[in-house]
VOLO-40047 format. One record per residue: x, y, z of N, C-alpha, C, O in turn; residue in three letters. Coordinates in steps of 0.1 Angstrom, whole numbers, padded with zeros to 4 digits, always signed. Layout:
<rs>
XYZXYZXYZXYZALA/...
</rs>
This chain:
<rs>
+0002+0007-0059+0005-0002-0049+0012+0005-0037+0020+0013-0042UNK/+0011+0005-0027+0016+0008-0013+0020+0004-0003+0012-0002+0004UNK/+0033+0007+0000+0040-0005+0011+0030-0004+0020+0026-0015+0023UNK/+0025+0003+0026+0019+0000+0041+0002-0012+0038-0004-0019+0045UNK/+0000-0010+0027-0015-0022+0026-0005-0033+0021-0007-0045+0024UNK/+0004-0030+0014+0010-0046+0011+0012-0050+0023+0004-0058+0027UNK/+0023-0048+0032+0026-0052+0046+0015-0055+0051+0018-0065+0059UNK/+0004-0053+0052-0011-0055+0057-0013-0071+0053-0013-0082+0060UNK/-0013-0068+0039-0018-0081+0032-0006-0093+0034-0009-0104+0039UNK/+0004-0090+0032+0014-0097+0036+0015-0106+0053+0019-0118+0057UNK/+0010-0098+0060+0014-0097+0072-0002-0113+0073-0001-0122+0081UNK/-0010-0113+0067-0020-0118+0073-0021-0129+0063-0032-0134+0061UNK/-0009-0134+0054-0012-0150+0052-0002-0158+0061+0003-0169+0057UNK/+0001-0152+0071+0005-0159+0086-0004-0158+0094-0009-0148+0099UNK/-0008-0169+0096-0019-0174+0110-0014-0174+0122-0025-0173+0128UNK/-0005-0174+0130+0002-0175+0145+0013-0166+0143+0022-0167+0152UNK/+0015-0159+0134+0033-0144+0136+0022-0134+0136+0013-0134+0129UNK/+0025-0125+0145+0022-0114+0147+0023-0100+0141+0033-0093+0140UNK/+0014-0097+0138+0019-0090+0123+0028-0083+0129+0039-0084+0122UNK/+0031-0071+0143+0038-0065+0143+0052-0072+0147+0060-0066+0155UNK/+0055-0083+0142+0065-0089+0143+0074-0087+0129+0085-0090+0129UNK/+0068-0080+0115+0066-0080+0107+0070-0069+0099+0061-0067+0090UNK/+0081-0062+0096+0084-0050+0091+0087-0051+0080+0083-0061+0074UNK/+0098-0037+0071+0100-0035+0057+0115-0047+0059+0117-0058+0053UNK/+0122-0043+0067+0135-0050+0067+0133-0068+0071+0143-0076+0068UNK/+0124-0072+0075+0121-0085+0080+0127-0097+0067+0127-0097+0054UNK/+0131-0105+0074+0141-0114+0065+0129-0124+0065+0129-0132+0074UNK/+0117-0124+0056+0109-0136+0059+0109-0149+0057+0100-0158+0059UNK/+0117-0150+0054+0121-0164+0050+0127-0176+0063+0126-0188+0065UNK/+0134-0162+0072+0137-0166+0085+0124-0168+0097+0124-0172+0109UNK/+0114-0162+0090+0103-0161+0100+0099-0176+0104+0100-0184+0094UNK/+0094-0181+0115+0094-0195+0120+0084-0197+0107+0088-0203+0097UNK/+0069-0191+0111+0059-0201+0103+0064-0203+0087+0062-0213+0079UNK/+0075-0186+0082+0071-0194+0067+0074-0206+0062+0081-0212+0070UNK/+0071-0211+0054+0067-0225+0046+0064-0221+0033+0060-0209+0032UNK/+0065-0231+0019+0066-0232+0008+0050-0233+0009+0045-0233-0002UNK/+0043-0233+0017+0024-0231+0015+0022-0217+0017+0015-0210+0009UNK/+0029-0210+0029+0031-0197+0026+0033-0187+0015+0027-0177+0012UNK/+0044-0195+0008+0047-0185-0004+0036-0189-0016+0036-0183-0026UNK/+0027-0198-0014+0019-0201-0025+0011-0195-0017+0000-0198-0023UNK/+0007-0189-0008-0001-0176+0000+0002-0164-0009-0005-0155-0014UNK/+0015-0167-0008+0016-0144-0015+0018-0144-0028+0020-0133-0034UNK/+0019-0155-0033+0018-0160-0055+0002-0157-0055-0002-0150-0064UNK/-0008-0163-0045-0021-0159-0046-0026-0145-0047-0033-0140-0056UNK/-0020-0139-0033-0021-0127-0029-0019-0118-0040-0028-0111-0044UNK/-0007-0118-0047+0000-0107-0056-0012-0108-0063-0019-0098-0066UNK/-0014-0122-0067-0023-0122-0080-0038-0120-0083-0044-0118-0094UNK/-0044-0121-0067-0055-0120-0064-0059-0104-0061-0070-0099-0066UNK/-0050-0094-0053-0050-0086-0050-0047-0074-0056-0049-0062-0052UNK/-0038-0078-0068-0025-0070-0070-0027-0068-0090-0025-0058-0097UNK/-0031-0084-0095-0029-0082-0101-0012-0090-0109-0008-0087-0121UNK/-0008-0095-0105+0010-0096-0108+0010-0110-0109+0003-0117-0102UNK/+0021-0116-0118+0018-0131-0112+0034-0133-0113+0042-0129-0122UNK/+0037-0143-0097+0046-0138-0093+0052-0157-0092+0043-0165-0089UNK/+0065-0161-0094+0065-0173-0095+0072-0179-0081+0074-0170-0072UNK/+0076-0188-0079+0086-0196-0066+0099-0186-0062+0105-0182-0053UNK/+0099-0187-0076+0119-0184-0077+0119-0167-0078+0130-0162-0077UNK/+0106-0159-0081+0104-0144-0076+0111-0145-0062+0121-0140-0057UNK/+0101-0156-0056+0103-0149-0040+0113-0152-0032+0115-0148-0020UNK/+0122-0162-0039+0132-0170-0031+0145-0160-0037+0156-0158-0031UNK/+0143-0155-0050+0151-0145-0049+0153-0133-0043+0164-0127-0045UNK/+0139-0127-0032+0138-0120-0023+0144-0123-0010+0144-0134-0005UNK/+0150-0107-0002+0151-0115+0014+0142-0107+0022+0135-0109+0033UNK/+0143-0096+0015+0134-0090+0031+0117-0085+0023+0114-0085+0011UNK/+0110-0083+0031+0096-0081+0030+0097-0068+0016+0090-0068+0006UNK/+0106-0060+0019+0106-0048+0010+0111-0053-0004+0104-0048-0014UNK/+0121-0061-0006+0126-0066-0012+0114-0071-0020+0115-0069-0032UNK/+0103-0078-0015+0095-0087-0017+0084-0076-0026+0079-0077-0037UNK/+0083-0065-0017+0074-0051-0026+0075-0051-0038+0068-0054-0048UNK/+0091-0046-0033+0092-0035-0048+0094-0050-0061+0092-0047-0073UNK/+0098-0064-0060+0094-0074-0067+0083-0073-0073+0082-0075-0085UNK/+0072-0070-0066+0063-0071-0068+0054-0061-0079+0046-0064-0088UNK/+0059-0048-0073+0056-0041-0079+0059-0035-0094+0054-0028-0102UNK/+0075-0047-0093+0080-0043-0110+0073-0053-0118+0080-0056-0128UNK/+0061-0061-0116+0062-0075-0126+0053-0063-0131+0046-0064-0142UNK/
</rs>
């Protein structure tokens, strides 16, 4: 797995944020659009793309996008 295609994938289950709005340090939780539909965006993602199955309380125990990686990458 690799931060720069995760950030990719990440970046594009927001429809109106810009991805390059979008970095390692990004507090996403602070980002306007996310939403609790969002995060069942990147429980898909992990799991569709990745492989990982990642629950609610994974990601709310995350803050920043990197944070959200390397989560990801230890399940």
């Amino acid at each position: 797995m690799n931060f720069d295609e995760f950030l990719a994938n990440f970046a594009e289950q927001f429809d109106d944020t810009d991805p390059s709005e979008i970095a390692k340090d990004t507090i996403f939780h602070d980002l306007e659009e996310w939403s609790s539909l969002t995060g069942m965006s990147v429980i898909a993602m992990a799991k569709m793309m990745y492989g990982k199955t990642v629950t609610g309380a994974d990601i709310r125990s995350c803050i920043t996008v990197e944070d959200l990686f390397h989560m990801i990458e230890s399940k």
